[in-house]
C-alpha positions in Angstrom: -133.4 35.7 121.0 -132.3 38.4 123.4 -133.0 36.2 126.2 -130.4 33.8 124.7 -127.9 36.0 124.3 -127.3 36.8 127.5 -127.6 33.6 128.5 -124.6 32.9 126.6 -123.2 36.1 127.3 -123.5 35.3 131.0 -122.0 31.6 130.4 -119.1 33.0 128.9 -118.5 35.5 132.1 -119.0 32.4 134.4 -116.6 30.5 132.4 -114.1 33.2 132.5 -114.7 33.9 136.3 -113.7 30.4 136.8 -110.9 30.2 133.9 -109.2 33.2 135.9 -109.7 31.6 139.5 -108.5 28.3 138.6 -105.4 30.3 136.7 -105.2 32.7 139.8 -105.2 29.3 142.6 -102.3 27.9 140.2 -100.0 30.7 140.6 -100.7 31.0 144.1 -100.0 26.9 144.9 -97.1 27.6 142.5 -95.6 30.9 144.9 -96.5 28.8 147.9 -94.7 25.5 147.2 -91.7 27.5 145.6 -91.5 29.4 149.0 -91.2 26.1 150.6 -88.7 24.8 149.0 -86.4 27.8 149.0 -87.1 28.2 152.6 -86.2 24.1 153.1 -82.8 24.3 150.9 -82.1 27.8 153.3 -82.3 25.7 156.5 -80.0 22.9 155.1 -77.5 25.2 154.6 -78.0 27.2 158.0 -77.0 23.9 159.2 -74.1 22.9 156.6 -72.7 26.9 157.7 -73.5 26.0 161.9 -71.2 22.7 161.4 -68.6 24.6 159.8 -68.7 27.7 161.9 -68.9 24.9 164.7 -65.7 22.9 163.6 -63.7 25.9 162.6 -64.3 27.1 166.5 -63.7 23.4 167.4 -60.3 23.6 165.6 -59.6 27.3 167.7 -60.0 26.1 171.1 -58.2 22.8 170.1 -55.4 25.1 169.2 -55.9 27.4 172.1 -55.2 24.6 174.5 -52.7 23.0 173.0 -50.7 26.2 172.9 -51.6 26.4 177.0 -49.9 22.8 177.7 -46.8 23.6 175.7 -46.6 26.5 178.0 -47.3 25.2 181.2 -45.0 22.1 180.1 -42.3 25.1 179.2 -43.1 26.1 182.6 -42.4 22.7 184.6 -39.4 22.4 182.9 -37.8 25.8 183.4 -38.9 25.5 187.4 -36.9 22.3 187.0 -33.7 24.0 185.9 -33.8 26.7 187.8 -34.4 24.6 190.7 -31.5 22.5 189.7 -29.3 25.4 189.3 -30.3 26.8 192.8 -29.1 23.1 194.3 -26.0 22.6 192.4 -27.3 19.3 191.0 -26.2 20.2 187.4 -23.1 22.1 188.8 
């Protein structure tokens, strides 16, 4: 009678033991695949922010240049009348 108590006894730890691994490798595949998809919907938008950061510089240097031919255009053309002036064309 004792005997078969702790067998049952010792059936009911086994069962347990694997109740709380099977419980404890869930929460673990559970941590895991929600760490990989937070980590995947992080790099999609790193890469949404490096396009942006990458078009708003775009737009910058598009700017910056334009604002340099105006100038040297500016230039040209003040060369041009001064250079007039100097030969009496427009006098």
């Amino acid at each position: 009678m004792r005997l078969l108590r702790l067998q049952r006894a010792f059936r009911l730890q086994v069962a347990a033991a694997v109740l709380i691994s099977l419980l404890l490798t869930a929460y673990v595949s559970f941590l895991l695949i929600s760490n990989y998809n937070s980590n995947k919907a992080l790099q999609k938008n790193l890469i949404i922010q490096f396009q942006q950061e990458c078009e708003r510089r775009m737009i910058v240097i598009q700017n910056f240049f334009s604002d340099r031919k105006e100038d040297v255009l500016n230039l040209a053309l003040s060369r041009e009348v001064m250079y007039s002036l100097r030969t009496g064309i427009w006098a």
